[in-house]
C-alpha positions in Angstrom: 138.7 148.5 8.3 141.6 146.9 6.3 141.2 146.6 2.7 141.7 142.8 2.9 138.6 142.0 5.0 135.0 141.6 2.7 133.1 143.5 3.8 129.9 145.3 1.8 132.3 148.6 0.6 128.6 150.7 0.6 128.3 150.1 4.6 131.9 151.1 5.5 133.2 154.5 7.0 136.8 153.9 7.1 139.4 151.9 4.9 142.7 150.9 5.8 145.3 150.3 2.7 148.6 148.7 3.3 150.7 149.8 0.4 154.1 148.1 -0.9 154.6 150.4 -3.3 153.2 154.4 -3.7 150.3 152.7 -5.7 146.6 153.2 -4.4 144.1 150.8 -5.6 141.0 151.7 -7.7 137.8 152.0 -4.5 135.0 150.5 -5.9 131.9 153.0 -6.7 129.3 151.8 -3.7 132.8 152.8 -1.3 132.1 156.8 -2.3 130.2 156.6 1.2 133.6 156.5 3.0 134.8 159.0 5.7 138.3 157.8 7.0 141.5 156.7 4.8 144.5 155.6 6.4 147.6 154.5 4.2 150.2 152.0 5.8 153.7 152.1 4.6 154.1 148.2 4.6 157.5 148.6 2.1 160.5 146.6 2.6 163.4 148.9 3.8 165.7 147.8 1.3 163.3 149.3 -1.2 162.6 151.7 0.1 165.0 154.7 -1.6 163.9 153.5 -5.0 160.2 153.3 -4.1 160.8 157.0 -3.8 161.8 157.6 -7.8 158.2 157.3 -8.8 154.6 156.7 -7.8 151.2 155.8 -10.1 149.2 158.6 -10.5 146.4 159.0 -8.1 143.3 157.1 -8.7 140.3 158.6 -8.5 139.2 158.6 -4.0 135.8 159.0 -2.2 134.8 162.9 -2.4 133.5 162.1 0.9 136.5 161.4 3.0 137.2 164.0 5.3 140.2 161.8 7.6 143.8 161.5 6.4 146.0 158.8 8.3 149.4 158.2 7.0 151.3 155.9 8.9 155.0 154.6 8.9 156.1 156.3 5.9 160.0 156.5 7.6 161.6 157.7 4.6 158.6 160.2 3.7 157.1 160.0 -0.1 158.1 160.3 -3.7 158.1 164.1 -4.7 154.1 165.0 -6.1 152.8 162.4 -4.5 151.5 164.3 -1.8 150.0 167.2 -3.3 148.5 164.8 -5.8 146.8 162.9 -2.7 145.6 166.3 -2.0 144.0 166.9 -4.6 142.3 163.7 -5.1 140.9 164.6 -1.6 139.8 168.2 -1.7 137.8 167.4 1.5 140.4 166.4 4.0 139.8 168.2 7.6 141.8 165.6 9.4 145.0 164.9 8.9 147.0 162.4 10.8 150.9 161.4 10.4 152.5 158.5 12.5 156.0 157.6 12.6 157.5 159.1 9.8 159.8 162.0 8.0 157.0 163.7 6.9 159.3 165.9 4.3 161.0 163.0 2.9 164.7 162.8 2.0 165.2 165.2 -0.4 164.2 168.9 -1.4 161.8 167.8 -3.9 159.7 166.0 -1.3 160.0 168.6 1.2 158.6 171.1 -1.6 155.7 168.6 -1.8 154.8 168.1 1.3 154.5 171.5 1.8 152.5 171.8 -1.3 150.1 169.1 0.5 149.5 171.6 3.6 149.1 174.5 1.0 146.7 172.5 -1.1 144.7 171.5 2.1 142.6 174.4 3.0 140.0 173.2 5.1 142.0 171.3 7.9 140.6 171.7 11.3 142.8 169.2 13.3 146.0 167.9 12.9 147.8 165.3 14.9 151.3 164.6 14.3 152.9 161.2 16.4 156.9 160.8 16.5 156.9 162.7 13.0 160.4 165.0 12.4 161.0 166.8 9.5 164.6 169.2 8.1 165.1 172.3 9.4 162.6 174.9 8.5 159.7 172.3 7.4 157.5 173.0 10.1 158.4 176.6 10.4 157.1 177.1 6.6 154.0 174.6 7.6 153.0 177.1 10.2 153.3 180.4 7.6 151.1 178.4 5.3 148.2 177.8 8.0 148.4 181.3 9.6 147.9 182.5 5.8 144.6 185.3 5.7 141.3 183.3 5.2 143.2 180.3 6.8 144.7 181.1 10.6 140.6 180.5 11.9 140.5 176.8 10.3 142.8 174.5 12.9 141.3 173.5 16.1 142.3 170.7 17.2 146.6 170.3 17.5 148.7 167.5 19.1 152.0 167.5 18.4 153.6 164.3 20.5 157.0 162.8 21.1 158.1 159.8 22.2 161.2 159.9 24.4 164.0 157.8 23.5 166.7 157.0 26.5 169.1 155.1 23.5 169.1 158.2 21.5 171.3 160.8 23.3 170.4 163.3 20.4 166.8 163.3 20.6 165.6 166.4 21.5 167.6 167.7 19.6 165.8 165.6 15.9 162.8 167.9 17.0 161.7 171.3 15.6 161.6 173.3 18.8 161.5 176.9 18.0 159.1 175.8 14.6 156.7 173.5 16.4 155.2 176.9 17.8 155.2 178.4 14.8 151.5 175.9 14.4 149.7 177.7 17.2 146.8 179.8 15.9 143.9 182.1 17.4 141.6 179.7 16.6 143.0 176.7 18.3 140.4 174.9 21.3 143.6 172.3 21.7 146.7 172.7 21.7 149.3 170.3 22.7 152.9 169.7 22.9 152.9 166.2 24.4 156.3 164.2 25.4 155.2 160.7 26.5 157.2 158.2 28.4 158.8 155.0 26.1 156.6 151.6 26.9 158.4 150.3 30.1 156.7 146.8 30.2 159.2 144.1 31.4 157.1 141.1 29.5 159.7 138.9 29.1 157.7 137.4 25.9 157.7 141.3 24.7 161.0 141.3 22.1 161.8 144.6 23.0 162.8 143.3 25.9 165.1 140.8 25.0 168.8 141.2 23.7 170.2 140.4 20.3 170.7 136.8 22.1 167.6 136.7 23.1 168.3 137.1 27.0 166.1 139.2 29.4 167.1 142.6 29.5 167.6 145.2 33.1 164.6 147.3 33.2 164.3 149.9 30.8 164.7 153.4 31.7 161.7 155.0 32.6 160.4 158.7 32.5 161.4 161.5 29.9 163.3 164.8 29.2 162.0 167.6 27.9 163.3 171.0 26.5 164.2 173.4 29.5 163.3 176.7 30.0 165.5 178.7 28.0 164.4 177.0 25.2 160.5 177.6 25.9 160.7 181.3 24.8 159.2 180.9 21.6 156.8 178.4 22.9 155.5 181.4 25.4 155.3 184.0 23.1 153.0 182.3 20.9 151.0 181.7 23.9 150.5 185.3 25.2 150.9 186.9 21.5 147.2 188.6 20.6 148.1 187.9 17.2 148.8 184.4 17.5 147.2 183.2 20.9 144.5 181.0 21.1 141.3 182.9 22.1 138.7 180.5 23.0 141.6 177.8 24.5 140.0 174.8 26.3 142.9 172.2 26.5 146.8 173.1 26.7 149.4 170.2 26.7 152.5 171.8 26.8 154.7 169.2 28.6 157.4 168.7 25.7 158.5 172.3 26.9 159.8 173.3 30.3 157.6 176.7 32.0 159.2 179.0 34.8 156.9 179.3 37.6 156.7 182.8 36.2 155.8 181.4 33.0 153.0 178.9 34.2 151.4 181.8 35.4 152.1 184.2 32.2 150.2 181.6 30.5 147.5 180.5 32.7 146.5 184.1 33.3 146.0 184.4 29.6 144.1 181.2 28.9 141.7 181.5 32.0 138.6 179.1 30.3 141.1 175.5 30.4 139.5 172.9 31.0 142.4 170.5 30.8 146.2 171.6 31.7 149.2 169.6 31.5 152.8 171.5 32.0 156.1 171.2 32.5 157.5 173.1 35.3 160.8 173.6 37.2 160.1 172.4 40.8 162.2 174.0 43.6 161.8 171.8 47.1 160.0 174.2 48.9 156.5 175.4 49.9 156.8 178.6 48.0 157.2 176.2 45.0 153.9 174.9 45.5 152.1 178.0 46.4 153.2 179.7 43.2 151.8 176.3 41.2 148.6 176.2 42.6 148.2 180.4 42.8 148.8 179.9 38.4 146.3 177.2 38.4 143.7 178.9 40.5 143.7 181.9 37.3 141.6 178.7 35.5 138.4 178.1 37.8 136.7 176.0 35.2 139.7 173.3 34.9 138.6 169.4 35.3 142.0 167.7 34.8 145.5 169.1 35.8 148.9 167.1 35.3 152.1 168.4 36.6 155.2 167.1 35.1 158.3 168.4 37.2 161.6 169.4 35.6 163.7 169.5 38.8 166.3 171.8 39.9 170.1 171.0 41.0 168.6 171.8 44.4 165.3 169.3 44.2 167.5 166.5 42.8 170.0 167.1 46.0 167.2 167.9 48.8 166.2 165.0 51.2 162.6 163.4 50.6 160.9 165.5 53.0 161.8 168.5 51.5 160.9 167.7 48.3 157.2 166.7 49.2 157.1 169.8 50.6 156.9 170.7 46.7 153.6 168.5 45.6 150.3 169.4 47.4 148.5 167.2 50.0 145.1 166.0 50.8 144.7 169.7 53.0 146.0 171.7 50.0 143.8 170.0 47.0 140.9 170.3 49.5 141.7 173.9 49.5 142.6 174.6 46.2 139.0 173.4 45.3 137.5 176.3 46.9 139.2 178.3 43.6 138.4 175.3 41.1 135.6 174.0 41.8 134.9 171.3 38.7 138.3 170.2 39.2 137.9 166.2 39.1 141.8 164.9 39.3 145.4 166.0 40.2 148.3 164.6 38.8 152.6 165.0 39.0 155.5 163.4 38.8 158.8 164.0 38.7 160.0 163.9 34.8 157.0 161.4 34.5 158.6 158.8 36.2 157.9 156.8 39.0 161.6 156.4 40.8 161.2 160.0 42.7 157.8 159.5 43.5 154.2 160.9 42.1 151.4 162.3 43.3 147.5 161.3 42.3 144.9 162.9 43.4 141.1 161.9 42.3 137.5 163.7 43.7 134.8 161.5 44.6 131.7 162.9 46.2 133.3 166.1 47.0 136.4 164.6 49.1 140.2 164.3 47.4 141.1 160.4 47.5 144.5 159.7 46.5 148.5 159.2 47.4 151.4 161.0 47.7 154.8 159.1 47.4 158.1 160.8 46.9 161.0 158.3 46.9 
């Protein structure tokens, strides 16, 4: 609910506050009833670097509210502004970022924002969306929730990424040997998402026009991910008894390429999944598919399986029958219920695109209904 509408403040459980400047308004006494805060950066961008000199101390907040979003703070925050907003809300077990350098621009605010992790004790889920950080931010993030008396708090993590085809350098703006460094025993989610850029071609959408305002080609489509010598630490933490997740229920780990050898590492560790989504290299033949399905099978309880291929020199260069030969058919889902039974839908592509086909596969009444299109 945006702070603008009128509303009776007493029956509201959420409050959305677009700020100019790092100033938060004064709630009025009958809003102590609120659950949800979300701050929206709404400052101009040319005022931005000296918004970041100072901030008004910290009102008085709700006690009650136990949801943090922050959204579109690009340039992060000025330095103790954070771990005063901490403070204020001693109660916080949701915390949301979106869009955003979480650690700000200089070392002050990177020692703050840390501070605001440290200070917030009683976090069980946090979801960060296209948020990057300097090196060693999220590493030192991770040490301060693995802490004693803290590492059984988190739950619920989503850590998601979306791709960018004009930025050549993308990957390479995020964290990937300190991203894993979040993953806890206590975790029931855990996930590692890379999600394809919007690839409407609305001609009224503006993203779609050029600086002249003419219709652009289609956009690229699909994504990129890290590959598999860089998923190392990623794994570890996964299989680790010290750090693995021990009652596991979801796993997205599709920002990170597996081995077949990994997928099944994994798997065979987390056998209680109820939803999987992976990255893995895909060869174009059957022994591909075998191995994939042979990893799932470790997790007879799963609902929901997507399948993101990373392809091999020899997949990309293999003719279209061979690489179907890679994705399972109507016959193999069929059988592949036998070992996981509650499983409800099937889902791969090809770097999460749609120009070398997919393959969707749903249950209905006990018979697989679906497609499979490689291109």
């Amino acid at each position: 609910m945006a702070a603008s509408e009128t509303v009776d403040p007493s029956l509201a459980q959420g409050a959305q506050v677009p700020l100019q400047t790092f100033t938060i308004p004064q709630f009025p006494p009958e809003a102590q009833e609120l659950k949800a805060l979300t701050l929206t950066s709404d400052i101009k961008l040319d005022e931005y670097t000296s918004q970041l000199e100072t901030f008004t101390p910290i009102p008085p907040l709700p006690k009650g509210i136990q949801s943090l979003s922050l959204e579109l703070f690009s340039l992060g925050y000025p330095p103790g502004f954070l771990s005063a907003l901490s403070d204020a809300l001693p109660n916080i077990k949701s915390f949301d970022a979106y869009s955003q350098l979480l650690c700000g621009i200089s070392p002050e605010s990177q020692a703050d924002a840390l501070s605001f992790f440290e200070k917030s004790r009683n976090l069980r889920a946090i979801q960060l969306l296209d948020v990057f950080a300097r090196p060693g931010f999220f590493a030192a993030v991770g040490e301060k929730l693995s802490e004693s008396g803290r590492e059984k708090s988190l739950m619920f993590l989503q850590l998601n990424y979306t791709y960018r085809h004009e930025d050549p350098e993308f990957l390479s703006r995020i964290a990937c040997t300190e991203l894993p460094m979040f993953i806890l025993p206590s975790l029931v989610m855990c996930s590692f998402n890379i999600a394809a850029p919007d690839t409407t071609n609305d001609p009224e959408d503006p993203s779609n026009l050029t600086a002249d305002g003419e219709e652009t080609k289609r956009k690229a489509e699909g994504v990129m991910m890290f590959d598999a010598s860089s998923s190392n630490v990623l794994v570890r933490a996964l299989l680790n008894d010290e750090t693995a997740p021990v009652g596991l229920k979801v796993l997205n780990t599709t920002l990170y390429t597996l081995s077949l050898g990994d997928l099944k590492e994994v798997l065979g560790k987390h056998r209680g999944l109820l939803v999987i989504n992976v990255t893995v290299e895909i060869e174009p033949d059957e022994r591909c598919k075998e191995e994939m399905m042979e990893a799932l099978a470790q997790c007879p309880e799963v609902e929901h399986v997507e399948l993101v291929g990373s392809p091999t020199l020899d997949f990309s260069k293999a003719t279209k029958e061979a690489r179907r030969t890679a994705f399972p058919s109507a016959d193999d889902m069929q059988q592949f219920s036998q070992s996981c039974p509650s499983l409800q839908s099937f889902t791969a592509s090809v770097l999460r695109t749609t120009a070398m086909g997919q393959v969707k596969w749903l249950k209905e009444s006990d018979v697989w209904h679906g497609d499979l299109t490689i291109c």
